[in-house]
NUVEX-777990 format. One record per residue (C-alpha): residue in three letters; x, z, y. Coordinates in Angstrom, 3 decimals. Each point is the difference from the previous one (the first is absolute). Example, Ala and Ser with C-alpha at 12.3 -4.5 7.8 and 13.67 -1.06 7.14 Angstrom:
# residues 2
  residu        px        pz        py
     ALA    12.300     7.800    -4.500
     SER     1.370    -0.660     3.440
# end
This chain:
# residues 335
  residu        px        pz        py
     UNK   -14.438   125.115   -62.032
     UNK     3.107     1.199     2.234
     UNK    -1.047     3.024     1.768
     UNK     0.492    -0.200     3.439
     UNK     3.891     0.868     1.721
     UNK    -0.300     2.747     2.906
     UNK     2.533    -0.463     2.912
     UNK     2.507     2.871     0.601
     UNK    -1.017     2.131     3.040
     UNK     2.257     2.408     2.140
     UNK     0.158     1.460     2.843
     UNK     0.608    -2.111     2.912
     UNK    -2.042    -3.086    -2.174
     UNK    -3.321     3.138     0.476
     UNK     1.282    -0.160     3.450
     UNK     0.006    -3.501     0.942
     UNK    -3.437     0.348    -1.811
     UNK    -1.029     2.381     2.571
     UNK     0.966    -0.827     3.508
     UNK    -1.556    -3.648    -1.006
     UNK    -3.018     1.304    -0.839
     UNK    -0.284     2.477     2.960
     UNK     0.732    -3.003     2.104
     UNK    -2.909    -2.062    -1.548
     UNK    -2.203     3.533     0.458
     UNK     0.617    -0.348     3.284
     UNK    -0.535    -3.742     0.564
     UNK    -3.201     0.072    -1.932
     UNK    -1.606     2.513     2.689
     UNK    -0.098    -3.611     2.344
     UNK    -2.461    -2.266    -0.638
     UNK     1.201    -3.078    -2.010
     UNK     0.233    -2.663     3.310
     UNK     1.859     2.448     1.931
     UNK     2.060     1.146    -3.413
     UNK     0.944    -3.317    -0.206
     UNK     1.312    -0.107     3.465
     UNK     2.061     3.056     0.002
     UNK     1.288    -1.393    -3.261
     UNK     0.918    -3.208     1.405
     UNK     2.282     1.771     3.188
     UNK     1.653     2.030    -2.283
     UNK     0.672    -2.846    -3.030
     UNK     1.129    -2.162     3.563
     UNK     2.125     2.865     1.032
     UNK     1.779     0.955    -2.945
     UNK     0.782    -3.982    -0.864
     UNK     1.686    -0.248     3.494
     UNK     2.420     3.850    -0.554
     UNK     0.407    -1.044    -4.018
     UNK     2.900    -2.519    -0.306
     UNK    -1.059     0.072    -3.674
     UNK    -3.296    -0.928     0.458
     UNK     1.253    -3.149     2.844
     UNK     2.539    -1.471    -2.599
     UNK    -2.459    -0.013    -2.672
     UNK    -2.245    -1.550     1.786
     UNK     2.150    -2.186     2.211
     UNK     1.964    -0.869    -3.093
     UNK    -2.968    -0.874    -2.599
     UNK    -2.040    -1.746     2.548
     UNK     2.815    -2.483     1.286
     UNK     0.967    -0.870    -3.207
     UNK    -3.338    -0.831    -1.261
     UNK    -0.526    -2.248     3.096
     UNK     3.271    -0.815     1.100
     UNK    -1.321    -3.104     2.431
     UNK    -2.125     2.469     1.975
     UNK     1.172     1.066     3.637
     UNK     1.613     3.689     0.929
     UNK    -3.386     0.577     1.916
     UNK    -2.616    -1.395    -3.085
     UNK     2.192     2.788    -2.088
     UNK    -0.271     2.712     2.519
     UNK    -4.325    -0.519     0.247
     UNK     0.288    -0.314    -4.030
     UNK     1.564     3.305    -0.451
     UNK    -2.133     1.683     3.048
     UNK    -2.803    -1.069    -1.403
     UNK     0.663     0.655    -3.824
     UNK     0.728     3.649     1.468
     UNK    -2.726     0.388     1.637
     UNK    -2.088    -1.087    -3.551
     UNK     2.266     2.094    -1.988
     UNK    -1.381     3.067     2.247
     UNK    -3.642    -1.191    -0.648
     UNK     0.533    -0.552    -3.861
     UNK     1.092     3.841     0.144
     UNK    -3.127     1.140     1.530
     UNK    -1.972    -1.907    -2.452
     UNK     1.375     1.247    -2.962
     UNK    -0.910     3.850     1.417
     UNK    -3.494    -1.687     0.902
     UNK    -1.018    -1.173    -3.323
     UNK    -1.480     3.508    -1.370
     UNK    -2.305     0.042     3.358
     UNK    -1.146    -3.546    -0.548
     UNK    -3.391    -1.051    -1.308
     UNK    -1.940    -3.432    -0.143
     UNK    -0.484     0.398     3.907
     UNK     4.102     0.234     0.627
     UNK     0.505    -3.119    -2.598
     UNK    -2.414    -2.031     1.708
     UNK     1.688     0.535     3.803
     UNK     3.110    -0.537    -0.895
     UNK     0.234    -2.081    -3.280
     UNK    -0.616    -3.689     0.274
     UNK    -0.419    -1.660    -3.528
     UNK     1.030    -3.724    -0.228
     UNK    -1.738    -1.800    -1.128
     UNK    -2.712     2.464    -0.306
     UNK    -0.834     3.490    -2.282
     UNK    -2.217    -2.117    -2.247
     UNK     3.034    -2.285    -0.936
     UNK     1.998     2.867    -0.575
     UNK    -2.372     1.330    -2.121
     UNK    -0.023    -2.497    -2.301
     UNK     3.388    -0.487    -0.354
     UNK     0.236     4.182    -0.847
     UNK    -2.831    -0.565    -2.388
     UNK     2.345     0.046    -3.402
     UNK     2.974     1.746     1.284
     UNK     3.717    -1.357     0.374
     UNK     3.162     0.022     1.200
     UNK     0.312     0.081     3.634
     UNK     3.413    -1.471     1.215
     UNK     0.586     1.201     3.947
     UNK     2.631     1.262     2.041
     UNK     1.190     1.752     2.815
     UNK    -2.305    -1.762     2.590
     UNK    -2.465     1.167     2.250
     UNK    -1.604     3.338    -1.264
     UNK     0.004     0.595    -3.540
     UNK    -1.391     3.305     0.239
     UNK    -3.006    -1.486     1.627
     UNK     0.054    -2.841    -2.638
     UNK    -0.261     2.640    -2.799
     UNK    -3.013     1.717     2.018
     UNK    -2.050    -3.060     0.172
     UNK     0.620    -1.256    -3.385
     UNK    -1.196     3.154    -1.640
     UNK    -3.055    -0.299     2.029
     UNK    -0.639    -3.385    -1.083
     UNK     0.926     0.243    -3.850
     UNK    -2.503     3.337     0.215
     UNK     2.573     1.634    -2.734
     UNK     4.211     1.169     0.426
     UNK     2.486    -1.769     1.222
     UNK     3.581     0.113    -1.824
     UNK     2.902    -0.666     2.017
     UNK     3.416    -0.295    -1.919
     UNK     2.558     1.818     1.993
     UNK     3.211     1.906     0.029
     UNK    -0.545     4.161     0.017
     UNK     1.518     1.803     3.229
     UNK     3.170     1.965    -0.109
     UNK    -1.647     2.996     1.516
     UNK    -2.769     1.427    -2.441
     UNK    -1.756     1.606     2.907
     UNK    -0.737    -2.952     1.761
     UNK    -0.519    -2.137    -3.057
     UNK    -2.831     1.906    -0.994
     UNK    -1.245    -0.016     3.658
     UNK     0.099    -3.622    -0.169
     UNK    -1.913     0.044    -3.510
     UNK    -3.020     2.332     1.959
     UNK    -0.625    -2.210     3.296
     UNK     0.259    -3.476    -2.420
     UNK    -2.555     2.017    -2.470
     UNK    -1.969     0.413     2.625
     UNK    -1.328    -3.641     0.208
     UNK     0.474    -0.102    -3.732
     UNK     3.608    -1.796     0.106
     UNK     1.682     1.345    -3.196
     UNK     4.135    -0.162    -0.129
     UNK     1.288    -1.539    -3.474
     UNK     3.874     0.643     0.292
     UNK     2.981    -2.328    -1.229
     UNK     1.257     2.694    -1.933
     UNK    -3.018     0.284    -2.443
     UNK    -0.807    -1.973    -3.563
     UNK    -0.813    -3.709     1.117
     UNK    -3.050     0.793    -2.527
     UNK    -2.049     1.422     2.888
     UNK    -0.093    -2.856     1.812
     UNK    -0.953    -2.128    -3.121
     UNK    -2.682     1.987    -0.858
     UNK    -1.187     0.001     3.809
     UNK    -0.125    -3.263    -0.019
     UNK    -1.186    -0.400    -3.623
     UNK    -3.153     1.757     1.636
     UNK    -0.025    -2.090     2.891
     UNK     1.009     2.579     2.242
     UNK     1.593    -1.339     3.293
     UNK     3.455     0.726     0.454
     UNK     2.191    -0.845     3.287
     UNK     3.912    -0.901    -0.259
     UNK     1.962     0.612     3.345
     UNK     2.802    -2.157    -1.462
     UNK     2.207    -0.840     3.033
     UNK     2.355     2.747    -0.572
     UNK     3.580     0.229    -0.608
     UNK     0.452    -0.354    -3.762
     UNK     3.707     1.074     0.188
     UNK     3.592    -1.856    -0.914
     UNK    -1.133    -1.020    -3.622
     UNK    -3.673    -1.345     1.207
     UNK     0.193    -3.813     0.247
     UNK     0.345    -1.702     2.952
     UNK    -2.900    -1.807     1.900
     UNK     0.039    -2.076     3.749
     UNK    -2.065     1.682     2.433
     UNK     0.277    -0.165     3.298
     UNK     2.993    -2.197    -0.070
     UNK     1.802     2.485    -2.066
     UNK     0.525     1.325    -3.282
     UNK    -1.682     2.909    -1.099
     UNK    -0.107     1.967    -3.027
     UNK    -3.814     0.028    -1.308
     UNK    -1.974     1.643    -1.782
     UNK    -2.537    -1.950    -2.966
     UNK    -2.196     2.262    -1.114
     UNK    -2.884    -1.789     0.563
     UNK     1.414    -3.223    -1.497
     UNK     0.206     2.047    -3.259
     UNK    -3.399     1.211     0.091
     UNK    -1.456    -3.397     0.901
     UNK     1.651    -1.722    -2.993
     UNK    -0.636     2.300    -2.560
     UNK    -3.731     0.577     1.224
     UNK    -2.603    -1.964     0.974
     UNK    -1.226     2.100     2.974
     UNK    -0.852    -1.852     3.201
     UNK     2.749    -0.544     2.307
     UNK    -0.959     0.802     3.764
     UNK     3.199    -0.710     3.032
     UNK    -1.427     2.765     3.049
     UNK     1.055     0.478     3.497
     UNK    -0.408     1.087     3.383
     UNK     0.547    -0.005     3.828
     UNK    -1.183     1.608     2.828
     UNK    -1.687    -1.499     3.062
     UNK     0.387     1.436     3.718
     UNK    -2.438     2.382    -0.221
     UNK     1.113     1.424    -3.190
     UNK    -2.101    -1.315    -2.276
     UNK     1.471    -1.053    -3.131
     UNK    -1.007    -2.980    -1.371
     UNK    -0.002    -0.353    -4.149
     UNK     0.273    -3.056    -2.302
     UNK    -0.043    -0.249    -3.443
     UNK     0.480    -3.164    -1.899
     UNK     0.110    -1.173    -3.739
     UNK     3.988    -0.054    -1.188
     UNK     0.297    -2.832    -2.284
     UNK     2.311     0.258    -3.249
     UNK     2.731    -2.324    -0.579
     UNK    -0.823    -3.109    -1.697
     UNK     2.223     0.856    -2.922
     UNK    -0.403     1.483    -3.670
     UNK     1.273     3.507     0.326
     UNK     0.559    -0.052    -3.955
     UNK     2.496    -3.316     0.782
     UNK     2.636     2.183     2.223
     UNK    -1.174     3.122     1.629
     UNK     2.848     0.765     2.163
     UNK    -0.819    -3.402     1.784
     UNK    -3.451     0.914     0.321
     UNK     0.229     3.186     1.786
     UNK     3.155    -1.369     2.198
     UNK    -2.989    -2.700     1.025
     UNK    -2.422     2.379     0.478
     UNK     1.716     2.389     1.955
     UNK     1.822    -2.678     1.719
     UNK    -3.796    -1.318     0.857
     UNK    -1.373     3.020     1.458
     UNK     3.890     0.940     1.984
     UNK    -0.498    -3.227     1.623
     UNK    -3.685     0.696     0.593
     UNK     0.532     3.068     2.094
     UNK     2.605    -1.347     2.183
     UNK    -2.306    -2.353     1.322
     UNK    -1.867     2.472     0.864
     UNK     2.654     2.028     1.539
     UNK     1.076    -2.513     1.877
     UNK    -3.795    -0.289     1.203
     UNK    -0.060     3.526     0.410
     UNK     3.699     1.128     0.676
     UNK    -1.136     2.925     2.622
     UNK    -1.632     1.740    -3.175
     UNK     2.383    -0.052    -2.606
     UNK     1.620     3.233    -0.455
     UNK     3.517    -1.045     1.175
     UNK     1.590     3.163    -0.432
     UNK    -0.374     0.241    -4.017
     UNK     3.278    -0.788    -1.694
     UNK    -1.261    -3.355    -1.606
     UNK     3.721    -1.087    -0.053
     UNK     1.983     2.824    -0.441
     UNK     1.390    -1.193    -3.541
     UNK     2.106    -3.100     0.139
     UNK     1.530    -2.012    -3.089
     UNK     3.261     0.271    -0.790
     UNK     0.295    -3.812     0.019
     UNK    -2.338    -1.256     2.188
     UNK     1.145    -4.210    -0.134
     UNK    -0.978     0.507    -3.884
     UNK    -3.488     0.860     1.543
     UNK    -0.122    -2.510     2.530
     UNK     0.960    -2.493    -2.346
     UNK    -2.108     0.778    -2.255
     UNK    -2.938    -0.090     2.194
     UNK     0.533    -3.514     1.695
     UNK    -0.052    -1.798    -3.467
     UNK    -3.423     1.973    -1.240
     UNK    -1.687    -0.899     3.473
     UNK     1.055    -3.337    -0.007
     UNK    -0.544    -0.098    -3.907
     UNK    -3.824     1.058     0.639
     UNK    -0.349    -1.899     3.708
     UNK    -0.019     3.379     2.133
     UNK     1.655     0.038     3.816
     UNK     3.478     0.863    -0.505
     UNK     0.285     3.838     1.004
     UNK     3.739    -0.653     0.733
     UNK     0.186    -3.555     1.373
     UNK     3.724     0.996     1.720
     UNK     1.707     2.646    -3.087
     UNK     2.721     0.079     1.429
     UNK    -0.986     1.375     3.529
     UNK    -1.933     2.374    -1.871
     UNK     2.755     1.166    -2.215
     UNK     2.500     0.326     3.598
     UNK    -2.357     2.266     1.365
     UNK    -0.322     2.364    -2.764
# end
């Protein structure tokens, strides 16, 4: 198997390392309510002096719901600030938690004995960047009773990706990265291991394009791949928080495309992921206070994007799905 890649370190990457750890020291001397407070003034505070943070924000949330009103935008992005803070504080939580924390602050839907049962021989678990997926890993490794693989990217600085491998081991959340053998996930699953794909990341200029959120965005299919050429269940997860914190967690059975994956594989995983894309902006839309706004989910764009548009009108009307660009052309002007 492909050994594991180490990030580069330096100086000022040991650096950043430290003052953000030194900072969480501090924080972690408050008890988690009031933790969560601070957290929240000073996520609140640095959104209103960052113009970075504004036009991110700003930006990505008015185009994903450009018929909503200057003041619906403004509580959006207060409130998804105020989560983001929250989210922080329960990612340093999770190597303090125990079956008392879970239970006060993590609401399964439809209930822990569903979940259960859908854990009981592995899968692939399909989520994104909504609601707490920290938390999501903490209760799901509770639930299954064994670890919980999450498929993700490895940190730039080394210091603070192994941090981030210690507090996720804690609640025995184990990191498989992108840049290992796909074998290890085979044989995880193989031995019906459970194994979580964060998937709504920027898959760069030479990913293909998918519509979400009314625009095109470069996607990842991992999981698409590991559906079709294994026959581990398929689980969609997600997440929100309620107003007093809580976070509510549902997990549902994905279904597989009605298609033979032998017949034309490429159009099986574009229906797949296309399937589970579509599935999570419902939910975001739901939900749009608790998606993580600030990621760069559309930072790559297509060199030809009418090619793309085109392309997707005729396969949704093909296959009887909304359009995702009913006007193009006003898309296309505003790019």
């Amino acid at each position: 198997m492909q050994r594991k890649k180490k990030a580069k370190g330096g100086p000022l990457k040991f650096l950043e390392y430290a003052v953000v750890r030194v900072i969480i020291f501090l924080l972690m001397l408050f008890p988690f309510r009031l933790r969560v407070w601070l957290m929240e003034r000073l996520t609140l505070t640095m959104g209103a002096l960052s113009s970075n943070i504004r036009k991110r924000l700003y930006g990505n949330i008015e185009a994903s719901f450009p018929d909503r009103k200057p003041w619906e935008v403004k509580s959006i992005v207060k409130a998804n600030l105020k989560i983001l803070a929250r989210m922080t504080c329960e990612f340093y939580q999770e190597p303090r938690m125990d079956r008392e924390d879970i239970d006060r602050w993590i609401i399964e839907e439809p209930d822990r004995k569903t979940h259960r049962e859908l854990l009981r021989d592995g899968g692939i678990l399909v989520l994104g960047h909504l609601g707490s997926w920290e938390w999501k890993g903490v209760s799901l490794a509770r639930i299954s009773e064994a670890d919980l693989y999450v498929f993700a990217k490895r940190q730039s600085n080394p210091w603070s990706n192994d941090w981030i491998e210690r507090i996720r081991g804690s609640q025995n959340i184990k990191l498989v990265y992108t840049d290992e053998s796909p074998r290890i996930t085979f044989k995880l699953l193989k031995d019906k291991a459970v194994v979580a794909f964060i998937s709504d990341q920027d898959a760069g200029k030479d990913g293909p394009y998918f519509p979400f959120m009314g625009r095109l965005a470069s996607t990842f299919q991992g999981p698409a791949l590991f559906a079709r050429k294994t026959e581990a269940p398929v689980i969609f997860c997600y997440s929100y928080h309620d107003p007093a914190g809580r976070l509510h967690f549902h997990m549902e059975p994905f279904q597989r495309p009605a298609l033979d994956p032998r017949a034309d594989s490429v159009e099986w995983e574009r229906m797949f992921t296309y399937k589970w894309v579509k599935t999570l902006e419902a939910k975001v839309r739901e939900f749009p206070a608790d998606y993580y706004w600030l990621h760069r989910r559309w930072k790559s764009r297509p060199e030809d994007p009418q090619k793309w548009i085109e392309f997707w009108t005729e396969w949704e009307k093909q296959h009887g799905f909304p359009l995702s660009f009913p006007d193009g052309k006003e898309y296309l002007r505003k790019q």
